[in-house]
HTML snippet that shows the backbone in 3Dmol.js (N, CA, C, O; Angstrom):
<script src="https://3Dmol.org/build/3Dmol-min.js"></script>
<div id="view" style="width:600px;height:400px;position:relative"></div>
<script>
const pdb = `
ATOM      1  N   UNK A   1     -13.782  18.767  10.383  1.00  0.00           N
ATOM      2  CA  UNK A   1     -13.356  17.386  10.411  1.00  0.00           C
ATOM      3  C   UNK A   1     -13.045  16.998  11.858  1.00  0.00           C
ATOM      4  O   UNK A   1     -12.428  17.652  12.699  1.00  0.00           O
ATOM      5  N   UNK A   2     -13.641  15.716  11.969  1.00  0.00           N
ATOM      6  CA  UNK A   2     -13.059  15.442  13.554  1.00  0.00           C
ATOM      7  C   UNK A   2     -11.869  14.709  13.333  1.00  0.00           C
ATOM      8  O   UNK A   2     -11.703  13.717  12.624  1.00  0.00           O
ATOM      9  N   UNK A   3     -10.753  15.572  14.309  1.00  0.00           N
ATOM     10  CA  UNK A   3      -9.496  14.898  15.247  1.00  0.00           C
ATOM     11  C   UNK A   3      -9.819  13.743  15.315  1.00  0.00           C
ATOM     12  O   UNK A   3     -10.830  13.268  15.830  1.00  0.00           O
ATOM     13  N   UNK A   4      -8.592  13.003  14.565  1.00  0.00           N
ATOM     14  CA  UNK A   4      -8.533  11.195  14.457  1.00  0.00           C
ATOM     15  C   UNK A   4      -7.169  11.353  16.080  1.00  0.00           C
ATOM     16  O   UNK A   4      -6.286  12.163  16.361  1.00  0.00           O
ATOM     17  N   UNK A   5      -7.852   9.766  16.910  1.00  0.00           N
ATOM     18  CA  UNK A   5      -6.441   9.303  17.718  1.00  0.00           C
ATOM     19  C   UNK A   5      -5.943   8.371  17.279  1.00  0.00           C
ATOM     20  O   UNK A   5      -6.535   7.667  16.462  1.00  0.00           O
ATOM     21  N   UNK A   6      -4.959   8.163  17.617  1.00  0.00           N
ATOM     22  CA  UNK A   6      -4.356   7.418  17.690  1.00  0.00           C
ATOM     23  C   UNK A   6      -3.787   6.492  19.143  1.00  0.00           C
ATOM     24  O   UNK A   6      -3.077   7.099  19.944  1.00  0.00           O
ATOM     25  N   UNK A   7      -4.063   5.354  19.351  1.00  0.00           N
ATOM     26  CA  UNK A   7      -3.622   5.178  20.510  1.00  0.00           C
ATOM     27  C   UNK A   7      -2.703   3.858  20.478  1.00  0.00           C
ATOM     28  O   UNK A   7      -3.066   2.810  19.944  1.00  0.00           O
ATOM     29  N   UNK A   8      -1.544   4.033  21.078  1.00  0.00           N
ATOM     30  CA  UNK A   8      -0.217   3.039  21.271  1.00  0.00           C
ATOM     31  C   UNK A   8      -0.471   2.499  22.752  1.00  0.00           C
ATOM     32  O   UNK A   8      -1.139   3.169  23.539  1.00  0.00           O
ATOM     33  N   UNK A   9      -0.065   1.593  23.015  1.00  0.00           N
ATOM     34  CA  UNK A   9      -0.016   1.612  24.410  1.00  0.00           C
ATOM     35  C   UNK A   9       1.323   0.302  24.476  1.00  0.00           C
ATOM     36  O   UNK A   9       1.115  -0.335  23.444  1.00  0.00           O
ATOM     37  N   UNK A  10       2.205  -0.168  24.996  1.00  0.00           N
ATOM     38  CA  UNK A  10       3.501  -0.668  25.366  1.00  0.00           C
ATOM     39  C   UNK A  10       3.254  -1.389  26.586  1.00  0.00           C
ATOM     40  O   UNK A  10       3.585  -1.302  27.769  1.00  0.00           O
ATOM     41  N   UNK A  11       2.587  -2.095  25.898  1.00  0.00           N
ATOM     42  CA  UNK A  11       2.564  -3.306  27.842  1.00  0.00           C
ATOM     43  C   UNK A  11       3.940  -3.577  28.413  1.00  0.00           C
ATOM     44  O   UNK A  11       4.674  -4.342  27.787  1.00  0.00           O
ATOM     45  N   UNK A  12       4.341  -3.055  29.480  1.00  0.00           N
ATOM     46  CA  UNK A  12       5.533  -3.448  30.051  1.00  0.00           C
ATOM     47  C   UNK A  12       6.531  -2.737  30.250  1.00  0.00           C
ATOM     48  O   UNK A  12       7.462  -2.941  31.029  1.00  0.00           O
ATOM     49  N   UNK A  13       6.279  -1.468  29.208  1.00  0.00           N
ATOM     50  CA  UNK A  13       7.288  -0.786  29.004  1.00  0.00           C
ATOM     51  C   UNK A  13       7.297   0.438  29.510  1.00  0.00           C
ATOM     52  O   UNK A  13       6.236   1.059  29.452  1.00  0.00           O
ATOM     53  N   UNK A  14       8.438   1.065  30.104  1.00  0.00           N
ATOM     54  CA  UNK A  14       8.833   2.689  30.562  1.00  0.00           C
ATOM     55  C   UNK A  14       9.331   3.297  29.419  1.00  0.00           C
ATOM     56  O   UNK A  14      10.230   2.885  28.686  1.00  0.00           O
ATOM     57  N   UNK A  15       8.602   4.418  29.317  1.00  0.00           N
ATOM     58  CA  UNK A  15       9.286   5.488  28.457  1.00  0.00           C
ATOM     59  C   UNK A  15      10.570   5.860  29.065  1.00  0.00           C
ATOM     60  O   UNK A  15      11.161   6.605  28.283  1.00  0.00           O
ATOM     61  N   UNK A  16      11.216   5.659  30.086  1.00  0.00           N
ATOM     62  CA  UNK A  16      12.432   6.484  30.620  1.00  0.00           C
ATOM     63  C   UNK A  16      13.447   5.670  29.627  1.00  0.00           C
ATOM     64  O   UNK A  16      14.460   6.025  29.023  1.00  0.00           O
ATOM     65  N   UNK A  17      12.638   4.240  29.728  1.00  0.00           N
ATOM     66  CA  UNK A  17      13.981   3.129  28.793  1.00  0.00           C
ATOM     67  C   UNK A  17      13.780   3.466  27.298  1.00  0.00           C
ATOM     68  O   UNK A  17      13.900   2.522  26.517  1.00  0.00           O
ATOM     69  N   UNK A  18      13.474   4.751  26.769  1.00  0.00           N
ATOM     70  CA  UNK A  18      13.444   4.938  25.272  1.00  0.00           C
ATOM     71  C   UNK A  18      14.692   6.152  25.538  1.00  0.00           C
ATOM     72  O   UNK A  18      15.300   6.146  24.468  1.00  0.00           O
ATOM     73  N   UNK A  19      15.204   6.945  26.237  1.00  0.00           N
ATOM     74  CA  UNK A  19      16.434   7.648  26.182  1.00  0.00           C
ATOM     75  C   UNK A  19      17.249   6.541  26.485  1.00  0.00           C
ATOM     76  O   UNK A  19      18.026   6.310  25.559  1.00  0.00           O
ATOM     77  N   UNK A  20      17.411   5.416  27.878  1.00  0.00           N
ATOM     78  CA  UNK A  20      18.495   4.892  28.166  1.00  0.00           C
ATOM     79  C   UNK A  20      19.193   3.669  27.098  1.00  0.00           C
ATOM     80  O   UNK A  20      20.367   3.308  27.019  1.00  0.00           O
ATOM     81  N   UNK A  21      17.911   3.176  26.283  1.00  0.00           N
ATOM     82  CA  UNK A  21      18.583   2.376  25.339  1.00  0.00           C
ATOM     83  C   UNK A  21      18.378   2.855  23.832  1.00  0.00           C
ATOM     84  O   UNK A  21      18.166   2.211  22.804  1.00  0.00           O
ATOM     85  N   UNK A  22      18.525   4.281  24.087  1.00  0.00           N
ATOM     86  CA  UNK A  22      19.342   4.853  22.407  1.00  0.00           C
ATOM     87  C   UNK A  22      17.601   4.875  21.586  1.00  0.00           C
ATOM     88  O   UNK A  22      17.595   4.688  20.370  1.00  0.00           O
ATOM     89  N   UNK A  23      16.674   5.028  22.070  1.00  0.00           N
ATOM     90  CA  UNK A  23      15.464   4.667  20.766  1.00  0.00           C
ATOM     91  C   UNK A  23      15.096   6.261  21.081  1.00  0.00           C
ATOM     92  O   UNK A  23      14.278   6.583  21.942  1.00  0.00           O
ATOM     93  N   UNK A  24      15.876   7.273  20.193  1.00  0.00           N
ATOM     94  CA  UNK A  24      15.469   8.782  19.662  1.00  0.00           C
ATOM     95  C   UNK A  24      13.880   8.640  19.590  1.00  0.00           C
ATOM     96  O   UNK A  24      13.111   9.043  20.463  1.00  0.00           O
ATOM     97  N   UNK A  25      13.536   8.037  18.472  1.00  0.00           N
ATOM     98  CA  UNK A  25      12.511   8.295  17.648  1.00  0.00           C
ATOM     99  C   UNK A  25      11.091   7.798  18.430  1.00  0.00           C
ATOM    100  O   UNK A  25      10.071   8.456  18.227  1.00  0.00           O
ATOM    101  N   UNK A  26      11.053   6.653  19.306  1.00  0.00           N
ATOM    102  CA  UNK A  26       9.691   7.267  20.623  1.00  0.00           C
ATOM    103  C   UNK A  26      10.026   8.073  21.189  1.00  0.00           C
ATOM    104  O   UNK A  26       9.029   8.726  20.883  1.00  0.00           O
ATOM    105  N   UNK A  27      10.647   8.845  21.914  1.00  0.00           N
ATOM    106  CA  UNK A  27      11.634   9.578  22.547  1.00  0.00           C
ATOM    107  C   UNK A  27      10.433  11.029  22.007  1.00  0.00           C
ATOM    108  O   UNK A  27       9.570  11.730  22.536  1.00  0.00           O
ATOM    109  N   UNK A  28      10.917  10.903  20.992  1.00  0.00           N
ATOM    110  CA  UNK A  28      10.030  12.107  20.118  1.00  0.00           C
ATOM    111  C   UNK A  28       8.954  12.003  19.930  1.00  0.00           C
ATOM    112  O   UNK A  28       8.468  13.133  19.891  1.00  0.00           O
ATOM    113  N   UNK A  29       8.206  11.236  19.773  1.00  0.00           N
ATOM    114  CA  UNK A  29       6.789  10.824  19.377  1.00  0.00           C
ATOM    115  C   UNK A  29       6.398  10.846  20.567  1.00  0.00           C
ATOM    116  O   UNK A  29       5.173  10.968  20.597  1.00  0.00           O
ATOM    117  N   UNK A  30       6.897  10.781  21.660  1.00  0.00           N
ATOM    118  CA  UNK A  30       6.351  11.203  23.149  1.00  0.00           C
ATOM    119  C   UNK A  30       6.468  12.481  23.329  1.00  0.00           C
ATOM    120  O   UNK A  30       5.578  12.989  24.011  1.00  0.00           O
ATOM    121  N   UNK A  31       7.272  13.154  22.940  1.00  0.00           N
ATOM    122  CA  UNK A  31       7.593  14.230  23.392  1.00  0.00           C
ATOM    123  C   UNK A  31       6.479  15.059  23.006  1.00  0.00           C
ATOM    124  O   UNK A  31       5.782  15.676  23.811  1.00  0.00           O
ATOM    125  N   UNK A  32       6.341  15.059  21.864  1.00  0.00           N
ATOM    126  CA  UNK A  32       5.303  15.467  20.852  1.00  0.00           C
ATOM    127  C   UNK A  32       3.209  15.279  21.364  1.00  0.00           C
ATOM    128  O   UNK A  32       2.369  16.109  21.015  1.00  0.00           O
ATOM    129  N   UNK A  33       2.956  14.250  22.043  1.00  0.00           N
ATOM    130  CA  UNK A  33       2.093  13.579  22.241  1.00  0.00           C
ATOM    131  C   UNK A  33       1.267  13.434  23.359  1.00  0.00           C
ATOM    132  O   UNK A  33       2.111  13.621  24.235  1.00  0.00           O
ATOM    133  N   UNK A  34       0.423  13.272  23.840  1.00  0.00           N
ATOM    134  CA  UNK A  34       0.029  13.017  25.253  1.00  0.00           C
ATOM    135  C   UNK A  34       0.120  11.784  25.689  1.00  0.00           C
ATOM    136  O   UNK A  34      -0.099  10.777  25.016  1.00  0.00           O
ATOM    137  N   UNK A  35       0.488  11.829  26.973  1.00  0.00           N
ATOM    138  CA  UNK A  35       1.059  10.131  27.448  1.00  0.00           C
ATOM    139  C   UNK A  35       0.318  10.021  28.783  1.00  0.00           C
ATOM    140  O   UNK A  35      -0.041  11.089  29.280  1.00  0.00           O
ATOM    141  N   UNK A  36       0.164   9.403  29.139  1.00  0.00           N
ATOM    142  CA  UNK A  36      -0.499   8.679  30.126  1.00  0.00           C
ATOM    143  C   UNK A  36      -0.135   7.697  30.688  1.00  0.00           C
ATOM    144  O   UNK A  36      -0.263   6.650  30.053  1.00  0.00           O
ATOM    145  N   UNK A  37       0.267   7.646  31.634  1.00  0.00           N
ATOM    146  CA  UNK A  37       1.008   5.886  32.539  1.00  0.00           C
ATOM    147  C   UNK A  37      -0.248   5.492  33.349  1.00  0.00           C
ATOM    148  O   UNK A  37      -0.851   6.138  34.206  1.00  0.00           O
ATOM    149  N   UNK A  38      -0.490   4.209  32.830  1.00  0.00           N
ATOM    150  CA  UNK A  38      -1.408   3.074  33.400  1.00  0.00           C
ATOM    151  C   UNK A  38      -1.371   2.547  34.312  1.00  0.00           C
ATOM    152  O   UNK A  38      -0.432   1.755  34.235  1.00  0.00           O
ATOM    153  N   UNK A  39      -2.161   2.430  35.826  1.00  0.00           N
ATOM    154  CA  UNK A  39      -2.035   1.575  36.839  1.00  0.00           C
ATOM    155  C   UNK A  39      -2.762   0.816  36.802  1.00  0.00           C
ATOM    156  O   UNK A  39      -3.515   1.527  37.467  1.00  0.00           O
ATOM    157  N   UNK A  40      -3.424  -0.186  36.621  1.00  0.00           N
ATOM    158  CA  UNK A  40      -4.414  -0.829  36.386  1.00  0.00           C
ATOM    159  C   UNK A  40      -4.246  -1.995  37.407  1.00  0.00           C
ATOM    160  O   UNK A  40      -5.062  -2.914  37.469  1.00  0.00           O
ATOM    161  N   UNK A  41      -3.056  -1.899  38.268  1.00  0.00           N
ATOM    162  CA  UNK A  41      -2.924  -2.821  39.455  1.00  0.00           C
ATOM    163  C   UNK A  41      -3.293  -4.483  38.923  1.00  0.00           C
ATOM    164  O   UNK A  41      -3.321  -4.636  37.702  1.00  0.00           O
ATOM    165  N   UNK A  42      -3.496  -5.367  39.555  1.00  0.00           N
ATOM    166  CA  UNK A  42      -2.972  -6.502  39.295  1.00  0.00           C
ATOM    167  C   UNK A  42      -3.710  -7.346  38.198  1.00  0.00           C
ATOM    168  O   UNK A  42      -3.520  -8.537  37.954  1.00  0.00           O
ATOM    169  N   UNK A  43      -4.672  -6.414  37.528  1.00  0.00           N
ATOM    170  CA  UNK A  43      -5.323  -6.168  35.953  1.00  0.00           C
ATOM    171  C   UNK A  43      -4.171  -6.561  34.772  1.00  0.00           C
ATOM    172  O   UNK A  43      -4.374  -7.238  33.765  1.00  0.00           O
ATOM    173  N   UNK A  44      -2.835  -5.897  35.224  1.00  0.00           N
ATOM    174  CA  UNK A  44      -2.104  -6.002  34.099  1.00  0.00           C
ATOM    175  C   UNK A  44      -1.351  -7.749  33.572  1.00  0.00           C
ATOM    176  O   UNK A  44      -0.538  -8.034  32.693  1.00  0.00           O
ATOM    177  N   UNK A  45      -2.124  -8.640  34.635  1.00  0.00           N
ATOM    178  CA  UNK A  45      -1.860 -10.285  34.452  1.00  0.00           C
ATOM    179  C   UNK A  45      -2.319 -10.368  33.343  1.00  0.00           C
ATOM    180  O   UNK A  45      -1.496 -10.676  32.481  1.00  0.00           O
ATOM    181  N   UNK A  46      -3.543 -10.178  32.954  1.00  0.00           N
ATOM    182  CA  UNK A  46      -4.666 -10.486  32.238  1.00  0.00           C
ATOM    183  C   UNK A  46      -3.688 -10.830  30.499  1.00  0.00           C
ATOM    184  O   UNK A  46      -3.564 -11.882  29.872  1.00  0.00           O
ATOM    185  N   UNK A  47      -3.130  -9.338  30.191  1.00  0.00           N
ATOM    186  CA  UNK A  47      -2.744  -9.442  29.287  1.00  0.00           C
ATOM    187  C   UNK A  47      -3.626  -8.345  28.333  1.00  0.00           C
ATOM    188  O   UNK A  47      -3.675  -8.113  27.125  1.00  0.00           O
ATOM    189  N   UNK A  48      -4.159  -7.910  29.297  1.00  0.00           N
ATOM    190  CA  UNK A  48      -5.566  -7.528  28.089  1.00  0.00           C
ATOM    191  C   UNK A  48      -5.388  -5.688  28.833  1.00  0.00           C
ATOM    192  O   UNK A  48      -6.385  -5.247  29.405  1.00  0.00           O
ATOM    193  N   UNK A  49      -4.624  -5.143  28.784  1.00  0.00           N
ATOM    194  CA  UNK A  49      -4.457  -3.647  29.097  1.00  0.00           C
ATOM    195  C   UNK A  49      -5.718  -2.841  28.283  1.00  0.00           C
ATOM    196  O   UNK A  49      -6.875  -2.449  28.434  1.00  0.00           O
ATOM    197  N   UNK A  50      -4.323  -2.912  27.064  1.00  0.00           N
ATOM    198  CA  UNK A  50      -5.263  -2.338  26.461  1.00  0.00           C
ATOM    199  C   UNK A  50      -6.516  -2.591  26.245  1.00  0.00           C
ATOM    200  O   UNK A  50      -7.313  -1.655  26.179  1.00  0.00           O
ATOM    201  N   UNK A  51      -6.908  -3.843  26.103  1.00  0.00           N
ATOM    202  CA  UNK A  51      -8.540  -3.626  25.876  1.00  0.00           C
ATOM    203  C   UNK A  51      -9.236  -3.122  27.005  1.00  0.00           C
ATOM    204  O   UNK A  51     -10.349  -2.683  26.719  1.00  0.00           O
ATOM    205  N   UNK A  52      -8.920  -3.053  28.194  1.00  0.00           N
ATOM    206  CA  UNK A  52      -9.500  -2.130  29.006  1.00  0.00           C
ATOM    207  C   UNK A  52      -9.473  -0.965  29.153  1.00  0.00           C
ATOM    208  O   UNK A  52     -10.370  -0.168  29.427  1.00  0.00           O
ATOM    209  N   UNK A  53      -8.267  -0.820  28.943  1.00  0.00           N
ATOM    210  CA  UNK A  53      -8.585   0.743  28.673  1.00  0.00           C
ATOM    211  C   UNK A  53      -9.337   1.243  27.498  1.00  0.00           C
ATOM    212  O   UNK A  53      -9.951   2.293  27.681  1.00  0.00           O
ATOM    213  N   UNK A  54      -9.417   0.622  26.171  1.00  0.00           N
ATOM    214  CA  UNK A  54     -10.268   1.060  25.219  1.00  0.00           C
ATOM    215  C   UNK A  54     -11.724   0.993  25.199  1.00  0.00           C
ATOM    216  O   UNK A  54     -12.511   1.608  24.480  1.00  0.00           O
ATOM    217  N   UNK A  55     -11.935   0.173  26.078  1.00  0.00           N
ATOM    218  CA  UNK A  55     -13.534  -0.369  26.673  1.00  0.00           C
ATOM    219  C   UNK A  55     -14.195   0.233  27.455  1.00  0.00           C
ATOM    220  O   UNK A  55     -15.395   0.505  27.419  1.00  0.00           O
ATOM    221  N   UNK A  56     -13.032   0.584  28.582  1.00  0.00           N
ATOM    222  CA  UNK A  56     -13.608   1.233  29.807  1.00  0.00           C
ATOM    223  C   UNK A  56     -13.776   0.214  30.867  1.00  0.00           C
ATOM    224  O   UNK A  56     -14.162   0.624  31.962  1.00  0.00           O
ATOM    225  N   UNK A  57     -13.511  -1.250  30.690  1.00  0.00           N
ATOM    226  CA  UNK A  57     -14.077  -2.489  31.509  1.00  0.00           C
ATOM    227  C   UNK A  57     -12.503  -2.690  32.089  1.00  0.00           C
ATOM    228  O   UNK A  57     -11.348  -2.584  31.676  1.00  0.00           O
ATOM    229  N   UNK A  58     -13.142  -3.006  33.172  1.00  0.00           N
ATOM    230  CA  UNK A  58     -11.893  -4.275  34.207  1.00  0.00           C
ATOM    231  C   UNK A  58     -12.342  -5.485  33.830  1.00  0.00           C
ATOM    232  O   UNK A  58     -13.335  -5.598  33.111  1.00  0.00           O
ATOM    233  N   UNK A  59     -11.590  -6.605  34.320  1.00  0.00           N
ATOM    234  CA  UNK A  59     -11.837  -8.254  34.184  1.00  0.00           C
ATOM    235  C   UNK A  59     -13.043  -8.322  34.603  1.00  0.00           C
ATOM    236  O   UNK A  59     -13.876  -8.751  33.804  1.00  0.00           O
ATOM    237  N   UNK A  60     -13.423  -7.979  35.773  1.00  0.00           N
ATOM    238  CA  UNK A  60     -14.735  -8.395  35.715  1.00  0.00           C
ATOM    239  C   UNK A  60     -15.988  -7.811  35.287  1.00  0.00           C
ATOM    240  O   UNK A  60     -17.018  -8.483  35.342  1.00  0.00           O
ATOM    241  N   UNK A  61     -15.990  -6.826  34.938  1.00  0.00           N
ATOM    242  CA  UNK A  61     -17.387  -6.267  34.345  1.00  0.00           C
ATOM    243  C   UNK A  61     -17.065  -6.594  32.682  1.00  0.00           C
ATOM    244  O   UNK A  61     -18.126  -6.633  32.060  1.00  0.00           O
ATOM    245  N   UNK A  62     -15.701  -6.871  31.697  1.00  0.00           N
ATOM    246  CA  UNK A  62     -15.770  -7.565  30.686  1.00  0.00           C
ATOM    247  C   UNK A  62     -16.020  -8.838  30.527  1.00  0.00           C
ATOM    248  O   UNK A  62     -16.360  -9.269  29.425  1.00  0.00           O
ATOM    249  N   UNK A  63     -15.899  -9.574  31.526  1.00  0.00           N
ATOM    250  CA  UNK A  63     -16.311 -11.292  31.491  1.00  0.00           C
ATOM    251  C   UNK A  63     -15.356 -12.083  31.830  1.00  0.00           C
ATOM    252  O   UNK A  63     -15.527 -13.163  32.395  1.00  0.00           O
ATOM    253  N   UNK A  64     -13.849 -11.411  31.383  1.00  0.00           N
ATOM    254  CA  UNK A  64     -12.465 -12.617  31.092  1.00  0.00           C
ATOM    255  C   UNK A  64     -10.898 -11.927  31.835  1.00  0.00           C
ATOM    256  O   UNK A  64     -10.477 -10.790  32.051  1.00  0.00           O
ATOM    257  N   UNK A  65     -10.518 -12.961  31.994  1.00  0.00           N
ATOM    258  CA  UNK A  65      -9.190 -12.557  32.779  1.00  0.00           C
ATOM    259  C   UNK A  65      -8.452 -13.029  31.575  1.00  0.00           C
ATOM    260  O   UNK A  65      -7.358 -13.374  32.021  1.00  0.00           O
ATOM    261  N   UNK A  66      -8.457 -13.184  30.589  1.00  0.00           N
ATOM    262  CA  UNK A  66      -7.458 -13.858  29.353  1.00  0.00           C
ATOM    263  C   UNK A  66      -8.037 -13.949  28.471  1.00  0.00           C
ATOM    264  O   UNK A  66      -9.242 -14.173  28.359  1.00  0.00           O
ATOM    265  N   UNK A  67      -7.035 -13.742  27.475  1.00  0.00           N
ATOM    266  CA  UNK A  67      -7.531 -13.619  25.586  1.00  0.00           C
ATOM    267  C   UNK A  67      -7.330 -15.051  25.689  1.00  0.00           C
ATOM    268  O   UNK A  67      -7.016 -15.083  24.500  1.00  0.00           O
ATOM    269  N   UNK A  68      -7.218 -16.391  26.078  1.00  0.00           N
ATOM    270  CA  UNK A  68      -7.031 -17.270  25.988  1.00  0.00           C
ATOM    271  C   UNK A  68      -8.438 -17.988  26.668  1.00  0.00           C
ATOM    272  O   UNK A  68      -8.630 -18.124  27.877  1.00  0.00           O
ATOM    273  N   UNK A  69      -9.348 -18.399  25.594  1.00  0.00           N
ATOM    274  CA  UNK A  69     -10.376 -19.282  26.339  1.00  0.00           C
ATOM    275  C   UNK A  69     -10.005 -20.727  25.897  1.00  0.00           C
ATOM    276  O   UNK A  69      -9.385 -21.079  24.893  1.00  0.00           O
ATOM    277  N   UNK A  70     -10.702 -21.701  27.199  1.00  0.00           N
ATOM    278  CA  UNK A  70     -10.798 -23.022  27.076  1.00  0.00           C
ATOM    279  C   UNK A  70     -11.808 -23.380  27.156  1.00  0.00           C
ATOM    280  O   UNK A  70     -12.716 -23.154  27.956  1.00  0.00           O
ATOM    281  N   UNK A  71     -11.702 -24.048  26.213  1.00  0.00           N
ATOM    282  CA  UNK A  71     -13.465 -24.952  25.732  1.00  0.00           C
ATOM    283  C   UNK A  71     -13.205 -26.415  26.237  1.00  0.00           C
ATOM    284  O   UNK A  71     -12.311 -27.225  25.993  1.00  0.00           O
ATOM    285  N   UNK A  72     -14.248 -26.449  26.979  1.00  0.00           N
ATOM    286  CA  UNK A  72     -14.095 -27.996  27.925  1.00  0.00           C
ATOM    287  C   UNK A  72     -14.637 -28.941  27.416  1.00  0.00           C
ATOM    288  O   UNK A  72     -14.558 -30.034  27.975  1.00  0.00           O
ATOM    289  N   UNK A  73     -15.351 -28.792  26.199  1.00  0.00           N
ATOM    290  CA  UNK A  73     -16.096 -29.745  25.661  1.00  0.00           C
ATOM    291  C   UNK A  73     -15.150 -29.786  24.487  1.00  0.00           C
ATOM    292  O   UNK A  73     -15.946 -29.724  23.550  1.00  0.00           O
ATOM    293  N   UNK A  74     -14.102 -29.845  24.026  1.00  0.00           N
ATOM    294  CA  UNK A  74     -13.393 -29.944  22.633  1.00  0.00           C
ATOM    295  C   UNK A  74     -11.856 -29.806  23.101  1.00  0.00           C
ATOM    296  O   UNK A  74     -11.035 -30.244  22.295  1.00  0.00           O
ATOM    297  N   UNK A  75     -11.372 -29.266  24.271  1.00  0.00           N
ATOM    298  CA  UNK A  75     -10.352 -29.673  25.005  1.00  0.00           C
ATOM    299  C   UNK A  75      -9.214 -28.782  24.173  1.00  0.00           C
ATOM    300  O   UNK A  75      -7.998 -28.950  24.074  1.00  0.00           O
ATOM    301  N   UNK A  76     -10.044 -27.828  23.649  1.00  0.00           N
ATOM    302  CA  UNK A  76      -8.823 -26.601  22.607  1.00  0.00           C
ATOM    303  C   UNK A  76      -8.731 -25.612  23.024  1.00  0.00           C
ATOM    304  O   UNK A  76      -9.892 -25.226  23.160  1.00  0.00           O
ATOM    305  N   UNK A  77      -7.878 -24.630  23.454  1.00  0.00           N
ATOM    306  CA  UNK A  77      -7.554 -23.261  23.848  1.00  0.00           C
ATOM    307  C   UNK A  77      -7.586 -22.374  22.453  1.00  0.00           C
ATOM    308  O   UNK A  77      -7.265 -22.785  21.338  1.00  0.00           O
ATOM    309  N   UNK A  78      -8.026 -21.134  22.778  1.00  0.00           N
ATOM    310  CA  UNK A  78      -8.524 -20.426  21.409  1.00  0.00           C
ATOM    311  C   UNK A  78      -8.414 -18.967  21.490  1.00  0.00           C
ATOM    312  O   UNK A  78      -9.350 -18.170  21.548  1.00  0.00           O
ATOM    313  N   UNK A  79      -7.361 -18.754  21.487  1.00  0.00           N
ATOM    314  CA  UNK A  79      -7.165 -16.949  21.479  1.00  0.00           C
ATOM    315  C   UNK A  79      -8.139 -16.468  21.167  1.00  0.00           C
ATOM    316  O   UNK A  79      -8.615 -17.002  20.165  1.00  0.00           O
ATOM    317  N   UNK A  80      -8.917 -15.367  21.710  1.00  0.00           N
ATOM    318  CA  UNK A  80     -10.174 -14.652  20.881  1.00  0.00           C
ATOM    319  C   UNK A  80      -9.381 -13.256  20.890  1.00  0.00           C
ATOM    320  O   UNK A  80      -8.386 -12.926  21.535  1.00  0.00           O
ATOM    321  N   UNK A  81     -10.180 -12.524  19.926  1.00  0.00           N
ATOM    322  CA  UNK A  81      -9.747 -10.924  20.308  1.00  0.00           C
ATOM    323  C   UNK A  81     -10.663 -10.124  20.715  1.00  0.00           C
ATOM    324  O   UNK A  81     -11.778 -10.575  20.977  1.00  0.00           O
ATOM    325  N   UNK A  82     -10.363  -8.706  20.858  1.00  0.00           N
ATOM    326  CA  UNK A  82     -11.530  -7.860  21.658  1.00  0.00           C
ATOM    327  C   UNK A  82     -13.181  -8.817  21.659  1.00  0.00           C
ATOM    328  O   UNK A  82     -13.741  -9.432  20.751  1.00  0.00           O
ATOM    329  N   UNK A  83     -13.550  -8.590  23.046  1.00  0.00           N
ATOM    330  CA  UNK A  83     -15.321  -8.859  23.061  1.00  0.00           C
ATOM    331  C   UNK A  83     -15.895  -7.915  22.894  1.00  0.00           C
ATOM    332  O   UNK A  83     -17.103  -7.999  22.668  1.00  0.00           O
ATOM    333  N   UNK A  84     -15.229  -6.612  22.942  1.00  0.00           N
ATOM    334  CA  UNK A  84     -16.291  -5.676  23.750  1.00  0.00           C
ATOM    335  C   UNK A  84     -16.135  -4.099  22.756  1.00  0.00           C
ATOM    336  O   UNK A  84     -15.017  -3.583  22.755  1.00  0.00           O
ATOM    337  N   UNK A  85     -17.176  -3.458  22.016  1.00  0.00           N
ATOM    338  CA  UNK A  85     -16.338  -2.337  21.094  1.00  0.00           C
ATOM    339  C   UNK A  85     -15.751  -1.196  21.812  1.00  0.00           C
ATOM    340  O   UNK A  85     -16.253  -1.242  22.935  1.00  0.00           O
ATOM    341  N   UNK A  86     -14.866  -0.095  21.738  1.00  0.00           N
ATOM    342  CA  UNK A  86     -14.418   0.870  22.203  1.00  0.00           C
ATOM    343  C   UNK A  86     -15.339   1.761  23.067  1.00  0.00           C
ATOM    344  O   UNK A  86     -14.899   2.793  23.576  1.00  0.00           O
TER     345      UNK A  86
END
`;
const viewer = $3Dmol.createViewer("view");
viewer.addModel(pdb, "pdb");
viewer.setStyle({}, {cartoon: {color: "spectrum"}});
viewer.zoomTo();
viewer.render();
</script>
């Protein structure tokens, strides 16, 4: 059987602040887990981390700097989700 992942990722957040504000239970699920801290440098505006990292794409070789497109002909903003598969 193939090994299923699982992947979390916490935009914004330090694991150091899961001991200092009392949250045991990531605490453990890290401990337990492989972790990885993200630099993705000034990528992380976008909003869209994770989908780059699940893609493999930066803003520009995915197309978009924002899950938020504007359509100029209908004058509506329109959250999309992932473009691009894993």
């Amino acid at each position: 059987m193939t090994p299923r992942v699982l992947g979390i990722w916490l935009d914004g957040f330090e694991m150091k602040l899961a001991d200092e504000w009392g949250l045991p239970h990531l605490a453990a699920l890290a401990g337990r887990s492989a972790v990885a801290t993200l630099d993705n440098g000034t990528a992380y505006l976008t909003g869209l981390t994770g989908e780059h990292l699940s893609t493999g794409l930066d803003p520009d070789a995915a197309g978009r700097a924002s899950a938020v497109r504007f359509d100029v002909a209908s004058y509506q903003c329109v959250q999309e989700g992932a473009l691009h598969a894993p």
